[in-house]
N, C-alpha and C positions, 0 to 999 in steps of 0.2 A: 199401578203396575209394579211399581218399585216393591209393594210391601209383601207381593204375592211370590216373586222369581229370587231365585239362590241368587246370592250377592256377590257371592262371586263369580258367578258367571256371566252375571248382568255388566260388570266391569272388567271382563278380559279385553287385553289390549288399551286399559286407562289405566287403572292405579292393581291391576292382577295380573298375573304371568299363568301359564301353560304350566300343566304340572309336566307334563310328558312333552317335550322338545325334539320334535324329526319329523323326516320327508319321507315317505314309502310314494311308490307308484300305486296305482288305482286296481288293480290284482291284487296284489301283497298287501295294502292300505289293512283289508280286513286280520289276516294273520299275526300282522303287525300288533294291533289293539288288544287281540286275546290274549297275546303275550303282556304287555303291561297289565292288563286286568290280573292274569296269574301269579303275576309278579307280586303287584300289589297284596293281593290275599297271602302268597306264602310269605310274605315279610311281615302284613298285621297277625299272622296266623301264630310265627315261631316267635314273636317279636312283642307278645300278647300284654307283655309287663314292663314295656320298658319307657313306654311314654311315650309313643310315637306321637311329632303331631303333621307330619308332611311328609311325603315321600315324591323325588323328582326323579323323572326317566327322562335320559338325555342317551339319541343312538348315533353313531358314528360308524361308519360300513358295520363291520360286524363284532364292533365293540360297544357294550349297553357303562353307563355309568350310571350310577343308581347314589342319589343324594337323601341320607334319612338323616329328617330333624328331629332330636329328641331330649326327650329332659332328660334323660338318664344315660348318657353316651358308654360309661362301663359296661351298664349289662350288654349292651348290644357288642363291642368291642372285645369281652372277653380277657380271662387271665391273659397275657402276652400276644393278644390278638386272634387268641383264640375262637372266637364266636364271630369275627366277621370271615375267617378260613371257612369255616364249619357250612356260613348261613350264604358265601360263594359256590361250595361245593353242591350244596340242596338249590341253589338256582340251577345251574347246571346240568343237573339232572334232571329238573322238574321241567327245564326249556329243550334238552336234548339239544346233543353238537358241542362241540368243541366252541362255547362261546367265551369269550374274554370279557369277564364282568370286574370291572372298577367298582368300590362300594366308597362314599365318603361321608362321615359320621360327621354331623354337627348338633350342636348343643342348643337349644334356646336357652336363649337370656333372658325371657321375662315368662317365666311358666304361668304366673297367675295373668297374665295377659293374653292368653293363648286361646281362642273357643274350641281347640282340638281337644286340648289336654282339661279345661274348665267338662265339657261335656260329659267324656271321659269320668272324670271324680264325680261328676252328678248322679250319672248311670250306676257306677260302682256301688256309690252311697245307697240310692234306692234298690241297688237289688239284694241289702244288708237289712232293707224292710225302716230304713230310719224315714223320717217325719219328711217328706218331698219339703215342706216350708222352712225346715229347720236346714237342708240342705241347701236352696236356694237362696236363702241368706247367709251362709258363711260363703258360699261361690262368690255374691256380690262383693260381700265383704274384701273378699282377697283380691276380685278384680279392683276394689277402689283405691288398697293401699297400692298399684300397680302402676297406680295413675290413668290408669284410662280415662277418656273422654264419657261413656255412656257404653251401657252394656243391658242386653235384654235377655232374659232365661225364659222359655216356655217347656211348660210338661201337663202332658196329655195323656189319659187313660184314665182307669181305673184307680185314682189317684186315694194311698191309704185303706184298698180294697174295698171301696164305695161301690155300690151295684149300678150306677151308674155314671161311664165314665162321661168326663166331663175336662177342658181344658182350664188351665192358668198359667198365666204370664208375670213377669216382675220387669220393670223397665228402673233404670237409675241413671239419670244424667239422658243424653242427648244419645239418638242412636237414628240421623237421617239418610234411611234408606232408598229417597230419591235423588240423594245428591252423588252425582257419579264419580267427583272428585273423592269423594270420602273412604278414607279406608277402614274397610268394615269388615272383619273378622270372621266367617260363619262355619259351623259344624253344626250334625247333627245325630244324634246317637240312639241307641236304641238299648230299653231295661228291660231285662227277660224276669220277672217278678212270681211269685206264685197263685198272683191276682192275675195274671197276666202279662205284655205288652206296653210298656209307657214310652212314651218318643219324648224325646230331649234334643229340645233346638235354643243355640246360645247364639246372642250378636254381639258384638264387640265393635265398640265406635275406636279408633285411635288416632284422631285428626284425619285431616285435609290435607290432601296430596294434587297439586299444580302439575300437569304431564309438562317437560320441557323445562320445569323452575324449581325443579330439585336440587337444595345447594349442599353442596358438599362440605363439610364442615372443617375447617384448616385446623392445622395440627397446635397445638396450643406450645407454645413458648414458653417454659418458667421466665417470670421476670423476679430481680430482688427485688424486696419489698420496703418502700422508705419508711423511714421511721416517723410515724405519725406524733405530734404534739397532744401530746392528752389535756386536753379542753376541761375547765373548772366547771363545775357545774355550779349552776345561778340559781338560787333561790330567790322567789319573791317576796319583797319585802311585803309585809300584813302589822305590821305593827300599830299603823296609824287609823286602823281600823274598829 
């Protein structure tokens, strides 16, 4: 079951959270949704180059705040702020009403850890016609200096314009998908190719996560540092040898 169902969805409410956070009533429930759904599209739409890899919708009466994580927080930000005014005013319009949209930019901190942003450069690469093999090994690559635990790349199609498509997978280190404690990374993207269609699915292990036994890490204290005795170094004696 585990190897079959999105992983992230298999673990909301254990170690995943809701992308979209509110309460509509069972009327409005459906209106509700198309608006995030629209939302989302015109944010990955204007938004096409800047690395998106998360986008959170969080509603409050008739206030939306909209949390975009990305590796590239300038472009979406803009000279002086300029592109998150711009990318306010086109939600706005595109949702109709006077609605009060909060936008708050954050940054990843570990890009080669990311399966949003990994998938992403996959797809890229392949649709530039390079070697899908040659591309899934520098993806590993970056994810290992990243430290991840284990990461799995699959791509699927017409793979190098072969007449018949056909899937492959790369697996490195540990990537268990039945364990629900584990925090497991998943995208999955789509290469528009002139062979075709190739589907690009990345997993990403990064430890085990305890619900309830997550510790918070205390703030660290410089201490001065004593001065250590520098220790002679022993040679053994071989003489009588």
């Amino acid at each position: 079951m585990g190897q079959k169902i999105n992983p992230i969805g298999f673990r909301l409410g254990i170690t995943q959270e809701h992308k979209s956070c509110w309460y509509a009533d069972s009327n409005r429930y459906p209106e509700v949704l198309k608006e995030d759904h629209k939302i989302r599209g015109y944010v990955n739409k204007n938004l096409s180059n800047a690395g998106l890899s998360n986008i959170r919708i969080e509603r409050k009466a008739d206030q939306i705040d909209l949390e975009i994580h990305t590796a590239r927080p300038g472009v979406v930000v803009g000279r002086g702020g300029k592109g998150i005014e711009e990318l306010r005013v086109g939600l706005q319009q595109a949702l109709g009403g006077n609605r009060q949209i909060r936008i708050n930019v954050v940054e990843v901190a570990r890009v080669d850890a990311d399966a949003e942003l990994i998938a992403e450069y996959i797809a890229q690469q392949l649709e530039r016609r390079v070697s899908f093999r040659r591309v899934v090994r520098q993806a590993i690559q970056r994810a290992q200096k990243a430290d991840v635990k284990g990461i799995k790349v699959q791509v699927g199609g017409r793979l190098n314009g072969a007449e018949i498509a056909r899937t492959e997978w790369v697996r490195e280190g540990r990537v268990p998908l039945h364990t629900l404690r584990a925090d497991i990374d998943y995208s999955c993207r789509t290469a528009k190719t002139i062979y075709g269609i190739l589907g690009v699915k990345v997993w990403i292990f990064k430890g085990e996560i305890i619900p309830g036994q997550e510790e918070i890490p205390a703030p660290t204290v410089a201490q001065p540092r004593r001065r250590q005795q520098r220790r002679r170094q022993q040679f053994e004696d071989r003489s009588n040898e």
